[in-house]
PyMOL CGO cylinders between C-alpha atoms (Angstrom):
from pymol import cmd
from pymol.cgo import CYLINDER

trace = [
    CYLINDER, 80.55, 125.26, 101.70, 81.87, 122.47, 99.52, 0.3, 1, 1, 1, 1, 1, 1,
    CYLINDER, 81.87, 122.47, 99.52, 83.80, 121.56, 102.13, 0.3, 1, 1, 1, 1, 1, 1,
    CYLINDER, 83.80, 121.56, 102.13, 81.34, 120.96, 104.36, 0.3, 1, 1, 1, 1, 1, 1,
    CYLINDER, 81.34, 120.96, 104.36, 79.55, 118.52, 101.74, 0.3, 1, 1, 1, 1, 1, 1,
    CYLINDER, 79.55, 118.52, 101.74, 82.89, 116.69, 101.55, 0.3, 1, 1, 1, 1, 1, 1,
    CYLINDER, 82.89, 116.69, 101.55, 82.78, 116.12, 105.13, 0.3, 1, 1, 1, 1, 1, 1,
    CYLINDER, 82.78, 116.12, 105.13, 78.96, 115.02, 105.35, 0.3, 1, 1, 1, 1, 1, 1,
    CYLINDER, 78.96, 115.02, 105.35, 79.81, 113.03, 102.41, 0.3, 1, 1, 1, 1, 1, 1,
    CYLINDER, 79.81, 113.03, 102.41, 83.07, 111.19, 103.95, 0.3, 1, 1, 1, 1, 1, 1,
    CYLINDER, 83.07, 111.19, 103.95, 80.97, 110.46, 107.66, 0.3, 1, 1, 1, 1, 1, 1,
    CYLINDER, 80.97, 110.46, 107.66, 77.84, 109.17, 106.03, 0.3, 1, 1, 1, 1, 1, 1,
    CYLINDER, 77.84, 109.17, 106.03, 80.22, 106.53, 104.00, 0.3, 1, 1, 1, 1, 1, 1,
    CYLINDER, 80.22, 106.53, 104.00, 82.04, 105.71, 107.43, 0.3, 1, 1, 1, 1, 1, 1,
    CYLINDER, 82.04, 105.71, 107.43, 79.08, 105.32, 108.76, 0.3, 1, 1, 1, 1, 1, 1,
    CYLINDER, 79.08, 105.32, 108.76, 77.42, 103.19, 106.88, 0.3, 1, 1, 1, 1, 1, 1,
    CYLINDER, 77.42, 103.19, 106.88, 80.71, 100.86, 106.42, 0.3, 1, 1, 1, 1, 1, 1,
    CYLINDER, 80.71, 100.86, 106.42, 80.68, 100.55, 110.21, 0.3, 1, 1, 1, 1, 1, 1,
    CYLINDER, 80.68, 100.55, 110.21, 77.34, 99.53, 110.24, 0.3, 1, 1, 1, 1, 1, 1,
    CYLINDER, 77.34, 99.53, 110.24, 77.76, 96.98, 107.99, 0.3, 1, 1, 1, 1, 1, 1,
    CYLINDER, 77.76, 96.98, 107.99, 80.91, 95.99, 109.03, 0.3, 1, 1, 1, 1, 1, 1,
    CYLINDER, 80.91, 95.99, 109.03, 79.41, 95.52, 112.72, 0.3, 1, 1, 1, 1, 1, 1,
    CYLINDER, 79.41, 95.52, 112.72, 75.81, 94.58, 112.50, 0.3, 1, 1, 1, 1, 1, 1,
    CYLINDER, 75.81, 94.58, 112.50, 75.07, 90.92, 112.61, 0.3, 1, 1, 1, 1, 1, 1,
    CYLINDER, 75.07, 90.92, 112.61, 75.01, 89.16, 109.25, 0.3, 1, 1, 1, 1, 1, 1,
    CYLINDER, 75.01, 89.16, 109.25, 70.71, 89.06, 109.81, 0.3, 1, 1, 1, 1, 1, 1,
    CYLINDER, 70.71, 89.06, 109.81, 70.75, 93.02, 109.28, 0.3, 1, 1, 1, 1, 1, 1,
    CYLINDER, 70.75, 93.02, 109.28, 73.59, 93.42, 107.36, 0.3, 1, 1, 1, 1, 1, 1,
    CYLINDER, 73.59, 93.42, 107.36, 72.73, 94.85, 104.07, 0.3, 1, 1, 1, 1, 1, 1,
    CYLINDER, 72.73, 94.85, 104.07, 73.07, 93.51, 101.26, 0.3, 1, 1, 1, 1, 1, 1,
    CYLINDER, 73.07, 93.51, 101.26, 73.00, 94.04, 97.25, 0.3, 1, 1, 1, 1, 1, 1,
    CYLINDER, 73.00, 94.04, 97.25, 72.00, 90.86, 95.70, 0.3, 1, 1, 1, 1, 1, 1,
    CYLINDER, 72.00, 90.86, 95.70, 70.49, 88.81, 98.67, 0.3, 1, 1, 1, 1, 1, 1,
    CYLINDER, 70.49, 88.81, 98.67, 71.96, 86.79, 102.07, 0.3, 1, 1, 1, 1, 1, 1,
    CYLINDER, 71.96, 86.79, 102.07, 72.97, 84.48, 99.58, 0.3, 1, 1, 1, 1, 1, 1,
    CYLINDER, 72.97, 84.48, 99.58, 75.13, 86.76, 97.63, 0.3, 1, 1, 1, 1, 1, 1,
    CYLINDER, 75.13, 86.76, 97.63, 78.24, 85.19, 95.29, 0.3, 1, 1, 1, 1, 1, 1,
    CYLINDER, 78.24, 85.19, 95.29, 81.68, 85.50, 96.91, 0.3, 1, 1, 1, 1, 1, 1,
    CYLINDER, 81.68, 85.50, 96.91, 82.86, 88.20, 94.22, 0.3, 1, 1, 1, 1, 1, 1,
    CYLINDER, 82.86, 88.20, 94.22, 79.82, 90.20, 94.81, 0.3, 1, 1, 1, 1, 1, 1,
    CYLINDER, 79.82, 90.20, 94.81, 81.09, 90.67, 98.38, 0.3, 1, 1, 1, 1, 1, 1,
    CYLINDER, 81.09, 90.67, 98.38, 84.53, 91.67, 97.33, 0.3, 1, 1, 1, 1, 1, 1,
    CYLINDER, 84.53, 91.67, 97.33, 83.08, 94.02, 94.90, 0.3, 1, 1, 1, 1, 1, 1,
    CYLINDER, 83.08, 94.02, 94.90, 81.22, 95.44, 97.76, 0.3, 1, 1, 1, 1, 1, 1,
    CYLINDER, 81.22, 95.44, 97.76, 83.99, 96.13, 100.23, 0.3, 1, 1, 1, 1, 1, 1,
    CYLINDER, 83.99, 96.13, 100.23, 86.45, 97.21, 97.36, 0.3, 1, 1, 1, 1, 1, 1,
    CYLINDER, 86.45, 97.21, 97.36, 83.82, 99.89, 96.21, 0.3, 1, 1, 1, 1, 1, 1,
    CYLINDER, 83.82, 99.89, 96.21, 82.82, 101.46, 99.84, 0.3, 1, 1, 1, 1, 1, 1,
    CYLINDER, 82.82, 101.46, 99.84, 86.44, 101.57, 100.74, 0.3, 1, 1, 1, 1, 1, 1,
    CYLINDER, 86.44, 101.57, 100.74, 87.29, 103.49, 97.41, 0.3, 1, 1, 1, 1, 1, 1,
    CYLINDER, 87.29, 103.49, 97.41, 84.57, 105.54, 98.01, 0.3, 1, 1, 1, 1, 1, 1,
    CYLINDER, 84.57, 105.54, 98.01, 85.86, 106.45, 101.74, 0.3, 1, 1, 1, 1, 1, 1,
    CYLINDER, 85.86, 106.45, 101.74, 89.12, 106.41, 100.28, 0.3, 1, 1, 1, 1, 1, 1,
    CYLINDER, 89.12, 106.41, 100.28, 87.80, 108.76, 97.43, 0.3, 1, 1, 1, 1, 1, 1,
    CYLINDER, 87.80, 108.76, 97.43, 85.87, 111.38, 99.91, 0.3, 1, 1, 1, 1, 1, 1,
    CYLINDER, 85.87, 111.38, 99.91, 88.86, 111.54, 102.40, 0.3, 1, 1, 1, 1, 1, 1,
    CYLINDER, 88.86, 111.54, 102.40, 91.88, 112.34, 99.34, 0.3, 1, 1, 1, 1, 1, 1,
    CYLINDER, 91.88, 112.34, 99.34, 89.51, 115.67, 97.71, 0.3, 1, 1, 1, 1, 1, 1,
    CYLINDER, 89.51, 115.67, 97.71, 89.20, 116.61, 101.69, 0.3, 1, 1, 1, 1, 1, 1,
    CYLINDER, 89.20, 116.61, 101.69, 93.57, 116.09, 102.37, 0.3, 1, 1, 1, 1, 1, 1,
    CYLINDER, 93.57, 116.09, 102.37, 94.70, 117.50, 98.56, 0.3, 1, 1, 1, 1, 1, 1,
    CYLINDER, 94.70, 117.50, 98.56, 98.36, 116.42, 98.70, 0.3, 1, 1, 1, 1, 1, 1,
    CYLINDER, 98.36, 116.42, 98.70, 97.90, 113.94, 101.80, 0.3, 1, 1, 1, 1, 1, 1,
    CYLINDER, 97.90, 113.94, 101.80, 98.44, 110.62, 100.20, 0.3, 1, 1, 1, 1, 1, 1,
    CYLINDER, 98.44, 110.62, 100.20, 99.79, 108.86, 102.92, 0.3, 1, 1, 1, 1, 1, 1,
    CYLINDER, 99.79, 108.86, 102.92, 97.20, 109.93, 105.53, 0.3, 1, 1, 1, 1, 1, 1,
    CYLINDER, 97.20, 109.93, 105.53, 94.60, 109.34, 103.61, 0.3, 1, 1, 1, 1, 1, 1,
    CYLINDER, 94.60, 109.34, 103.61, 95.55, 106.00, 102.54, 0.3, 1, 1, 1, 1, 1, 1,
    CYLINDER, 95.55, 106.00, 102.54, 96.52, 105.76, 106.11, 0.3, 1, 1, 1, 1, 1, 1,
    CYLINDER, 96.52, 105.76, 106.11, 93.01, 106.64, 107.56, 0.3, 1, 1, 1, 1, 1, 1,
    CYLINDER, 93.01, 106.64, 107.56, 91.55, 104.34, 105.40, 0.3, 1, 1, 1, 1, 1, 1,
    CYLINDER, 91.55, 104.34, 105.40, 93.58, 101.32, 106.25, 0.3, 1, 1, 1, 1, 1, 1,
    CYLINDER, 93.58, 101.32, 106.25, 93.36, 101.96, 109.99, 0.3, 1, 1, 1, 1, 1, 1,
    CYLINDER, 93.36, 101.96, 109.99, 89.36, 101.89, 109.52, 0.3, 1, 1, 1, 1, 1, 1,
    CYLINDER, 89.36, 101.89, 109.52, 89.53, 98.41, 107.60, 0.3, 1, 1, 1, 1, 1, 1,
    CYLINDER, 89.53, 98.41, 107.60, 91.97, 96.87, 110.25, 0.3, 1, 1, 1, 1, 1, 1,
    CYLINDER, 91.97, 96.87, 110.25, 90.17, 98.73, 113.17, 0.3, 1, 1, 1, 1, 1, 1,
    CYLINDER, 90.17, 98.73, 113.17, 86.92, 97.47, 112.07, 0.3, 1, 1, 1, 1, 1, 1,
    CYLINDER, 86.92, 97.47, 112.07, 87.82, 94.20, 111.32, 0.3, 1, 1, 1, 1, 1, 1,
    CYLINDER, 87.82, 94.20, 111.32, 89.12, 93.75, 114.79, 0.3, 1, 1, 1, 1, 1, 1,
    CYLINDER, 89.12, 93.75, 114.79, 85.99, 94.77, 116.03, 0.3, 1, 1, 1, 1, 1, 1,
    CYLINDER, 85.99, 94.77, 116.03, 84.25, 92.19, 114.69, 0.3, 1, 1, 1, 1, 1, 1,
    CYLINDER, 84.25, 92.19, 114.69, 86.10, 89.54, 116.61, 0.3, 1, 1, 1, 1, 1, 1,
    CYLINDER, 86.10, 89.54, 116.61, 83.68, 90.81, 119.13, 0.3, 1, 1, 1, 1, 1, 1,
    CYLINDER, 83.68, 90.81, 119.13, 80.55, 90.62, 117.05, 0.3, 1, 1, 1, 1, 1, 1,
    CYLINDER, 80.55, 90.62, 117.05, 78.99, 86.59, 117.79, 0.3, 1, 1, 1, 1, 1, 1,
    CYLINDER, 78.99, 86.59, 117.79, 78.03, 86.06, 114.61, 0.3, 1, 1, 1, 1, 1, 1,
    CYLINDER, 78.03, 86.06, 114.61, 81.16, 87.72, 112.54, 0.3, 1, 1, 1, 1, 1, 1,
    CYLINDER, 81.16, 87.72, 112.54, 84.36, 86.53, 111.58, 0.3, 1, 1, 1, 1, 1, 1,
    CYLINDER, 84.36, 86.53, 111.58, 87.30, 88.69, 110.70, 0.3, 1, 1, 1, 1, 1, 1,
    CYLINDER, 87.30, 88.69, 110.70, 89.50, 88.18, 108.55, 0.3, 1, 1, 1, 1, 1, 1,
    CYLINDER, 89.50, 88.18, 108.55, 92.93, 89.32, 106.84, 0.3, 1, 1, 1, 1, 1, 1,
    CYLINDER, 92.93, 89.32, 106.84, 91.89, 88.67, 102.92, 0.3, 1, 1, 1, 1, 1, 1,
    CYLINDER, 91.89, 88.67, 102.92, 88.94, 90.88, 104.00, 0.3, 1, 1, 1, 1, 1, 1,
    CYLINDER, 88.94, 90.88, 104.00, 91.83, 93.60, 105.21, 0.3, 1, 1, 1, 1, 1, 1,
    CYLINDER, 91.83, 93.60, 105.21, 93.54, 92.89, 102.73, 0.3, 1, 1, 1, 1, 1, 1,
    CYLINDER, 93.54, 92.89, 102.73, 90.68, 93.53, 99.86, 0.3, 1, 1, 1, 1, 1, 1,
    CYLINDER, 90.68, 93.53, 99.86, 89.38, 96.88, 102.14, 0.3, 1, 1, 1, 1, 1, 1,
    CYLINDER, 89.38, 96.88, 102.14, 92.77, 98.45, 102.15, 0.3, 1, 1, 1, 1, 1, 1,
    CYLINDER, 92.77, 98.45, 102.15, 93.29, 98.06, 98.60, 0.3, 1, 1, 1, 1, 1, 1,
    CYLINDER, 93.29, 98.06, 98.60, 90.16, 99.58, 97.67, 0.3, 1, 1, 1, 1, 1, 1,
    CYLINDER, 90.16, 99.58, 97.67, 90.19, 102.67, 99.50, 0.3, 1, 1, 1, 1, 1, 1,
    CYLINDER, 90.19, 102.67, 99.50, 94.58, 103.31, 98.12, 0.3, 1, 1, 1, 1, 1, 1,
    CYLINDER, 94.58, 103.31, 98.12, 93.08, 102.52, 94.78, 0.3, 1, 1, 1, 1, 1, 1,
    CYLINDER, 93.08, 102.52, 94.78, 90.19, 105.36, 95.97, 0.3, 1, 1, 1, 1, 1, 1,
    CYLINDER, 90.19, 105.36, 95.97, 92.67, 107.84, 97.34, 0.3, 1, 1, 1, 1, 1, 1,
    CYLINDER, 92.67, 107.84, 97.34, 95.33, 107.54, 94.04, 0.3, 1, 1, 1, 1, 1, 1,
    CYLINDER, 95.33, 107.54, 94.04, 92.14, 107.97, 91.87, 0.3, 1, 1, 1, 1, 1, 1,
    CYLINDER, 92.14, 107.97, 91.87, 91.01, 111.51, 93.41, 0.3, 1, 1, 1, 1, 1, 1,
    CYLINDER, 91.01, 111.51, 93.41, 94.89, 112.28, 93.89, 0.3, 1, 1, 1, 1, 1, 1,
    CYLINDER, 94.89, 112.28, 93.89, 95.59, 111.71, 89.84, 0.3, 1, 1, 1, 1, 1, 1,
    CYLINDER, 95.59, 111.71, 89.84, 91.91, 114.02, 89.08, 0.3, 1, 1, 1, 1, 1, 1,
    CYLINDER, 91.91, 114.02, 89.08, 93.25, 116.76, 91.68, 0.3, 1, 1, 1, 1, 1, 1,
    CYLINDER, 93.25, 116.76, 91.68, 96.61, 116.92, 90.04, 0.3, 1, 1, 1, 1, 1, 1,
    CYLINDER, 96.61, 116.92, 90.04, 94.56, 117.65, 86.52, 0.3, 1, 1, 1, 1, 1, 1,
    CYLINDER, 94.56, 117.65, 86.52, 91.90, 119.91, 87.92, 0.3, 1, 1, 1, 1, 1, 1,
    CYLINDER, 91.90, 119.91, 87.92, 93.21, 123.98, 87.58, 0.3, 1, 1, 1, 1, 1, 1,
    CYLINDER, 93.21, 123.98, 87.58, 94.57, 125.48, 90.82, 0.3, 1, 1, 1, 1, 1, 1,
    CYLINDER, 94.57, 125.48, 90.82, 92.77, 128.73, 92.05, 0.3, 1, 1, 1, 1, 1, 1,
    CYLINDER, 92.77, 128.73, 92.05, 95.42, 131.41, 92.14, 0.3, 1, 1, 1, 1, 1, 1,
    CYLINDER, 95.42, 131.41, 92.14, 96.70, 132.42, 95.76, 0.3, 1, 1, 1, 1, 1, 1,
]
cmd.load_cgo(trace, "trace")
């Protein structure tokens, strides 16, 4: 069963960061404002990535690669996308800072798994 929360979890994050990587900057959400401070929008993508990045490494114990994998596909996937989005620029920094966050994500579950007791088989 906690599986199954782990994998609700994990698609209602992706969700939401292709929503807001896609929708046009009018309904894009956002914490502060529209007129939010550069840093706040790093802060923003860094966190939802790690999050992703978080979810996806307790659901692939021992799958550091393919999570961090997964993770970076989705930022450079999504970022291409928005080349088709009018109003939405993509960009590599933004890759760059979306990648980063969800390894930094993945290596923080993967360093609590490897402290957390193992059920015996």
């Amino acid at each position: 069963m906690r599986r199954n929360h782990l994998i609700a979890a994990a698609g209602i994050c992706l969700a939401f960061i292709v929503y807001a990587t896609l929708a046009k900057l009018a309904g894009r959400p956002a914490l502060v404002g529209h007129a939010e401070a550069y840093w706040v929008v790093v802060i923003e993508r860094f966190s939802a990535y790690g999050l992703l990045g978080f979810l996806l490494s307790f659901l692939l114990p021992g799958r550091v690669k393919l999570a961090c994998a997964f993770v970076i596909a989705v930022a450079a996937g999504l970022e291409v996308l928005q080349a088709v989005t009018p109003d939405r620029d993509p960009g590599f920094l933004d890759v760059l800072q979306k990648a980063a966050g969800g390894t930094v994500g993945v290596l923080l579950a993967q360093t609590i798994l490897a402290f957390l007791p193992r059920s015996p088989s």
